[in-house]
C-alpha positions in Angstrom: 49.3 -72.2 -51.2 46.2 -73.8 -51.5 43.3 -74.8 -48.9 40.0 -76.1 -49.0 38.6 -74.9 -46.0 36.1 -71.6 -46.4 37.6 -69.9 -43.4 41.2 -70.6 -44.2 40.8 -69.4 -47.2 39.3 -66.0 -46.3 41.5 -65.1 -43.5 44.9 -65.8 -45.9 43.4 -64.3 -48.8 45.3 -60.7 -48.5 48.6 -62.4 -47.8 48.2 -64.9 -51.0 47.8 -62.1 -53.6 50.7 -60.3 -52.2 50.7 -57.4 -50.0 53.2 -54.7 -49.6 55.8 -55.2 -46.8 54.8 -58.5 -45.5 51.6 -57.1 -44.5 48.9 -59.8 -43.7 46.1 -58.1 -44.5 45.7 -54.9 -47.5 45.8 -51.8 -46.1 43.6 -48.8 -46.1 44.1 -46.9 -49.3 43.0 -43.5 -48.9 44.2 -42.0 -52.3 41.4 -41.1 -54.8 44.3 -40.1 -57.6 46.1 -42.8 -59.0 49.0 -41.2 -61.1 51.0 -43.3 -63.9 54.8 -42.2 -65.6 53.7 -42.6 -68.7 50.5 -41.1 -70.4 49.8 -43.9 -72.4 49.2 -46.4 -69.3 46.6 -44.0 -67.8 45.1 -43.9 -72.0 44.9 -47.7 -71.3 43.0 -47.6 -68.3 40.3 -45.3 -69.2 40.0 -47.6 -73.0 40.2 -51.0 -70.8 43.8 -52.3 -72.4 45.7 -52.0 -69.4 44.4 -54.8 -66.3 45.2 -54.5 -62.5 45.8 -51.0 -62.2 43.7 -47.7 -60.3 42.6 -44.2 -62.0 40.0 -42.8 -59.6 38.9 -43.8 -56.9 34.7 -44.1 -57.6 35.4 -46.5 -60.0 37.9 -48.9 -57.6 40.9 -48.7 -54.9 43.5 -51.4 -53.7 41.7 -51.6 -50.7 38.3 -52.9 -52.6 39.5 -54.4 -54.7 41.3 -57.0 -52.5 37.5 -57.1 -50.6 35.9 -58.0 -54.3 39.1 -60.4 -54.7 37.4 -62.0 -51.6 33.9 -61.7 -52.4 34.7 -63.7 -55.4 36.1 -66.6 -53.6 33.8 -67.0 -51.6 30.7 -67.1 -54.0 33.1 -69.6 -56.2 32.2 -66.3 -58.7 33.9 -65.0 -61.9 34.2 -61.2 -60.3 32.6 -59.1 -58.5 32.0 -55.3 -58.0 31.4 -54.1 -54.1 29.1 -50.6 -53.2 28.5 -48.3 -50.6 25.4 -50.2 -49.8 23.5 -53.7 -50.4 20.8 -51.3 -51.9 23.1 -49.3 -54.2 24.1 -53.0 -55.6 20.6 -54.3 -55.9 19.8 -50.8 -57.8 22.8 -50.7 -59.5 21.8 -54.4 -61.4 18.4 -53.4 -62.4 19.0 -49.7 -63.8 22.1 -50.7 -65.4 20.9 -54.1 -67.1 16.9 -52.9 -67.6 15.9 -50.6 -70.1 12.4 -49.1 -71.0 10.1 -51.9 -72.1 11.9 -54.7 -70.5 10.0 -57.0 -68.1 11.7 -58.4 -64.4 9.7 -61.2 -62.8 10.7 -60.9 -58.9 9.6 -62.9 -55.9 6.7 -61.1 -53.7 8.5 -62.1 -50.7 11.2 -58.9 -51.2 13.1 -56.5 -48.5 10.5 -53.5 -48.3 13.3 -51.3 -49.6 13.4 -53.4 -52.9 10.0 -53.5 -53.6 9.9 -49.9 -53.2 12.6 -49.7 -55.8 10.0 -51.8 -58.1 7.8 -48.9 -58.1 11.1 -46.5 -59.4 11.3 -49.0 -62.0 7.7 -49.1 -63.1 8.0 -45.0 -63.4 10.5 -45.2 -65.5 9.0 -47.7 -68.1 10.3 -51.5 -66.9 7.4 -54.0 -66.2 7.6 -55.5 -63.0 5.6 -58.7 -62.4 5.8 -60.1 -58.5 4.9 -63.7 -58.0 4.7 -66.5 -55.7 8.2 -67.7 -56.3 8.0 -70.8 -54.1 6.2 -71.7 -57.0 8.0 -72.5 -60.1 4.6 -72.8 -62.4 3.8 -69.2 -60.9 7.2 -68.0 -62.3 7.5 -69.8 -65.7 3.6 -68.2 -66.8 4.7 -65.0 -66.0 7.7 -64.8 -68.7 7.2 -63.0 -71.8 8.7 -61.9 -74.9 10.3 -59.1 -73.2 11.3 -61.1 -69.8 15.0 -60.1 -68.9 15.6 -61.0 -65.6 14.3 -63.0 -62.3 15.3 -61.7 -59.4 14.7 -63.9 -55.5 16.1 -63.5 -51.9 17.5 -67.1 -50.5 15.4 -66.8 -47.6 12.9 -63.4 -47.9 12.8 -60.8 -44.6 10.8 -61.2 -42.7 8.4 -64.1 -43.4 11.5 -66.6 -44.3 9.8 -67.6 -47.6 12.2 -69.4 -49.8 12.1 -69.8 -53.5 12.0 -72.9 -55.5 15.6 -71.9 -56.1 16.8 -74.8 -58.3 14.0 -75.1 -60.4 14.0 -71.1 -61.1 17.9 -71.5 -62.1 16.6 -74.3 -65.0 13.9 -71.8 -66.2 15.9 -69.5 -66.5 18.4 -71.1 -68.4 16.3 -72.6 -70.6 15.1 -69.1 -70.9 17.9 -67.3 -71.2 17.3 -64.8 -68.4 19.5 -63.3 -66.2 18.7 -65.1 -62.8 19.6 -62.7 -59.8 19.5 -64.0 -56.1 20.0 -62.0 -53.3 21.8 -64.2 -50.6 22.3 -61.8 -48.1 21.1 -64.0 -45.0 22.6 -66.7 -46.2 25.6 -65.8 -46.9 28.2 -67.7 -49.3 28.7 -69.5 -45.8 25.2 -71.1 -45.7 24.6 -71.5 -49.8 26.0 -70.3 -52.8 23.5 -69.7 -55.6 26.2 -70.4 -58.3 25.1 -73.7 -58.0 21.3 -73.7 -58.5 22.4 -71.6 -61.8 22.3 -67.9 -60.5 23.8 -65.7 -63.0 24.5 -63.1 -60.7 24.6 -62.8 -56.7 23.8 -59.7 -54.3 25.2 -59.7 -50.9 24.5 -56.2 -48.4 28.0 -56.9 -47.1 26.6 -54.9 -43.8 24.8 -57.9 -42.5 25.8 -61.1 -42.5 29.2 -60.9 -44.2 30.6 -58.2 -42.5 28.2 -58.7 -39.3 29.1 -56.5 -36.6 26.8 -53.2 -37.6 30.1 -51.4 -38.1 30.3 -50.8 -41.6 27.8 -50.6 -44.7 28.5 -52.1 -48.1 27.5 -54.4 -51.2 28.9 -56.4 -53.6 27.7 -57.8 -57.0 29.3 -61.2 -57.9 29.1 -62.5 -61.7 29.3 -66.4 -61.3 30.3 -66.9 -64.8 27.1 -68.9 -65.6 25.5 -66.5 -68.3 26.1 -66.2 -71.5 26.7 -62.1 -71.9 27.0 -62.3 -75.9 23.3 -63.2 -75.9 22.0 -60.4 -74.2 20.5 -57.5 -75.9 21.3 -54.6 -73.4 24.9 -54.8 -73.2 26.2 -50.9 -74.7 28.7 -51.5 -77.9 31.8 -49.8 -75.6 31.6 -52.6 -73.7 31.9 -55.1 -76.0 35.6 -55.0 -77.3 36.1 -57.2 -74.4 36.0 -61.0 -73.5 32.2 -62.0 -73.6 32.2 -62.9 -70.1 33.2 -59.6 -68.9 30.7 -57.8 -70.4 27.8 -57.9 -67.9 29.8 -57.2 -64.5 31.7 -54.8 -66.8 28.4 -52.7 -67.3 27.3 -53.0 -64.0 30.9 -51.5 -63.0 31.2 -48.6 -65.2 27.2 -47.4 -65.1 27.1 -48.3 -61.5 29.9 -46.6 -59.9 31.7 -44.4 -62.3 27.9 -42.9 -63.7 26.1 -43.4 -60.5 28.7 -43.2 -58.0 27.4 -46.0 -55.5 31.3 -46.5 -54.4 32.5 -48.4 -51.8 35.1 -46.0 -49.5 38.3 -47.9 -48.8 37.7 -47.3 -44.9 34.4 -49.1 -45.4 35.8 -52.2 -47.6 38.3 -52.4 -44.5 35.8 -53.0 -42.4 34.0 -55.5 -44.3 37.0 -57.5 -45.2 37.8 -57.5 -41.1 34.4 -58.4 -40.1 34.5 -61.3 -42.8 37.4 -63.0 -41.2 34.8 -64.3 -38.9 31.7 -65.2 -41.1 31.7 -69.0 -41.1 32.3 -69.2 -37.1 29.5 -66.3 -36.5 26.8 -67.9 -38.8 27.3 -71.3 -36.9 26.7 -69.7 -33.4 23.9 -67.6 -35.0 22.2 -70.0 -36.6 22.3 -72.6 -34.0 21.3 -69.8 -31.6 18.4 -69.5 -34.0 17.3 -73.2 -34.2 17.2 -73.7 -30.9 15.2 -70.6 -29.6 12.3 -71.1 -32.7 12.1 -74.4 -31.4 11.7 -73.4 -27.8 9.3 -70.3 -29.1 7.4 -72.8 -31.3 6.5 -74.9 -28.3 5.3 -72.5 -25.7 1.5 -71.5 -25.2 2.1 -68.0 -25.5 3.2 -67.9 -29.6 1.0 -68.5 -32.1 3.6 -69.2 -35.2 7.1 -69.2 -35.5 8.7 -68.6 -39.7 11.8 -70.5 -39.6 13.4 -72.6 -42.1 14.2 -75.3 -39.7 11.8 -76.2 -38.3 9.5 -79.0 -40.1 6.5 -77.0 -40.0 7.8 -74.4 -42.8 6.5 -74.7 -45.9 10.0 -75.1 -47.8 11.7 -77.0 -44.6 13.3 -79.3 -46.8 14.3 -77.0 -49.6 16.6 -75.4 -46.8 17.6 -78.6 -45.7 18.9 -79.9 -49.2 20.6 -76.5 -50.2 21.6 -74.6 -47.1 24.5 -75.9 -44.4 21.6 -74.3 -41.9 18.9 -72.1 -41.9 20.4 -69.0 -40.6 20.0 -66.1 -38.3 16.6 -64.5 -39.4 13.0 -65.9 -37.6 9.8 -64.0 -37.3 7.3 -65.0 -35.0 3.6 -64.1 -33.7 1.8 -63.8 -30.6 -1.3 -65.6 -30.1 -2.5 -62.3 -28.2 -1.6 -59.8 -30.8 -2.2 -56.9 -28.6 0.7 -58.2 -26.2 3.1 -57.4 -29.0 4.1 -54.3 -27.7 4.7 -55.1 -24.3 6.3 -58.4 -24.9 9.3 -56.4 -26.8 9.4 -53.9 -24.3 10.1 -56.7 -21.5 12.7 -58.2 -23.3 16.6 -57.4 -22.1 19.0 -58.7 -23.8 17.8 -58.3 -27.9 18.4 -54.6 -29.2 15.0 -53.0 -30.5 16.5 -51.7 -33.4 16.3 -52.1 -37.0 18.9 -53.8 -38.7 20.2 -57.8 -39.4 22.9 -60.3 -39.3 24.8 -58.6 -36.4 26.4 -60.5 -33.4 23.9 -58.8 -31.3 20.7 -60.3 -31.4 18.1 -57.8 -32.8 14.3 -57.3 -32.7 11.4 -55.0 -34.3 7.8 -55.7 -34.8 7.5 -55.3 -38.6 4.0 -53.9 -39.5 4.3 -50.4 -38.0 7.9 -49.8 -38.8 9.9 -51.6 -41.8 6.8 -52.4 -43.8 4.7 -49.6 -42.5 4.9 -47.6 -45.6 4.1 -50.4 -47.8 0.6 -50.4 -46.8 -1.9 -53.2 -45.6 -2.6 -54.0 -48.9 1.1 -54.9 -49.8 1.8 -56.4 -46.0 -1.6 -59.1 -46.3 -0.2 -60.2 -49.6 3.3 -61.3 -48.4 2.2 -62.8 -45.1 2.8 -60.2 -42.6 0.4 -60.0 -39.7 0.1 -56.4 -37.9 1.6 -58.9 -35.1 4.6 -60.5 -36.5 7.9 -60.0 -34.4 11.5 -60.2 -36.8 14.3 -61.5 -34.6 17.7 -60.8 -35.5 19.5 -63.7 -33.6 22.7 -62.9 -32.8 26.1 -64.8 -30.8 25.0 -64.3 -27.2 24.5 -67.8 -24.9 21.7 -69.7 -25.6 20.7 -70.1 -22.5 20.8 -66.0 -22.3 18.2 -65.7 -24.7 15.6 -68.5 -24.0 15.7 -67.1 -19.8 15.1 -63.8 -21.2 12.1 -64.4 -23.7 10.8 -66.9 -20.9 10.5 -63.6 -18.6 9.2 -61.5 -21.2 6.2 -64.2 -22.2 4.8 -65.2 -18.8 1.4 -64.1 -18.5 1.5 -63.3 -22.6 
């Protein structure tokens, strides 16, 4: 059967491939032993001759596998390899493509948690440069004879910077670097980086794909658009196979069987659940968030609203050419920064927790907690004002959320 819609397409996924009994959707496969009649099949697993089939479960189950099957479709990828986090994904691609003397050119607009992996990868002897990757002159004078990699986020948390995106994918392939974009609040729903040229895509599946706050995950997708026989790092054991193969094939082996970052089956479950819903929950979500940085944009009390839609962002019409809308993720600032406190406090409905892309809308002031250990150094030079507020915005009514923050502003 085939179909062309997204969500048709996801929810029928399980049943397409097959599943045992009639089932609709794969089921939870709890074994970490996979056992075989014949000792030369389990030979051909470990060597890489025999396809399709399960020999412990760090390196793979059923039950993930059928969530990667999905992953795949959805990013229009090659293949794709899921983890036990969006972190262990993101770490994952760096320490098992990078070696010692390499150099990775990233966008200065990163999740604090990545940029504090930058400083494990300076220790351990990979140059990191960080630029201004909106733009693209910034980015091409920073590669050097030892440039491997640029990595971006679609749209960065929490100042909603984006990238020149399709500019960076030509560099790169003129270059020949591996071009890695994070598309976690996009989502394959809003954009998929496959077609600006990204040679391999990171979703944290805990957010927006699987989007309830129920279950934490990642997922690495190879889009098939980068040459793997040119590049230097690839180990020899991994090249028996077909070309293409080889980089998710690394990132595989070195990433879950070395370093363990596996995805549980109960997890992947979860994810693939949760997914069944991602195109109808990024609608409501992003039109939820349109219409409230509008509203916030306009009233006396704020003094900036970051979101991609509105015409006022500096890349408003990059995210109107490349994504189907700008998302769930806005920050905004108070004119009267020392109301900050006391304007999240009044607020009902929003959760004051960290976190993103749930169907609950969500809220934190960023300086003193998700960026606090960064420092003021590193916070001034990607944008963030001791005041800035990160909304989360979630599925609730509209007209919910704009009474609420319209009780929580008077007199701010």
């Amino acid at each position: 059967m085939k179909t062309k819609g997204f969500t048709a397409d996801l929810v029928h996924a399980d049943r397409i491939a097959g599943v045992e009994h009639g089932g609709l959707r794969q089921p939870i496969h709890t074994s970490v032993q996979y056992g075989f009649d014949r000792v030369e099949d389990l030979i051909g697993v470990f060597q890489g001759t025999k396809k399709g089939s399960f020999n412990y479960a760090r390196q793979g189950t059923p039950t993930t596998a059928a969530l990667e099957a999905k992953i795949t479709r959805l990013e229009g990828g090659r293949g794709t390899v899921c983890f036990s986090t969006g972190m262990a994904a993101i770490t994952a691609v760096f320490f098992t493509l990078l070696r010692a003397g390499d150099h990775l050119i990233s966008s200065c607009y990163v999740f604090g948690n990545t940029n504090s992996l930058f400083g494990t990868l300076r220790s351990l002897g990979v140059e990191v440069t960080t630029v201004e990757s909106g733009s693209i002159d910034e980015v091409a004078a920073a590669v050097r004879p030892n440039t491997r990699m640029v990595f971006v986020e679609t749209i960065a948390n929490p100042g909603t910077q984006i990238p020149d995106l399709e500019a960076i994918g030509a560099l790169c392939r003129d270059k020949g670097l591996v071009y890695v974009v994070d598309n976690t609040v996009t989502s394959p729903a809003l954009f998929k980086p496959k077609a600006v040229g990204a040679s391999l895509v990171i979703n944290s599946l805990t957010k927006t794909v699987s989007g309830h706050g129920a279950a934490l995950g990642g997922a690495v997708t190879d889009t098939g658009e980068f040459p793997w026989q040119n590049y230097p790092n690839i180990a020899e054991v991994y090249r028996a196979s077909n070309s293409a193969d080889w980089g998710l094939l690394q990132v595989r082996k070195k990433g879950l069987r070395d370093m363990g970052g596996a995805l549980s089956s109960e997890q992947a479950h979860q994810i693939g659940l949760g997914a069944e819903t991602l195109s109808l929950r990024v609608a409501k979500s992003s039109e939820n968030a349109q219409a409230l940085a509008e509203y916030l944009e306009a009233h006396p009390a704020i003094q900036k609203v970051h979101y991609p839609g509105l015409p006022s962002h500096p890349q408003y019409e990059i995210a109107k050419k490349l994504f189907k809308s700008s998302s769930w993720l806005q920050s905004f600032e108070l004119r009267n920064a020392d109301r900050m406190l006391d304007v999240v406090n009044r607020l009902q409905l929003p959760i004051k927790a960290t976190g993103l892309g749930d169907t609950r809308s969500l809220i934190i002031p960023v300086a003193p907690t998700i960026f606090w250990e960064a420092g003021a150094e590193v916070r001034k030079s990607m944008g963030i004002a001791d005041g800035m507020v990160r909304f989360s915005v979630g599925i609730e009514e509209i007209e919910d959320l704009i009474a609420d923050f319209e009780q929580a502003l008077e007199g701010a």
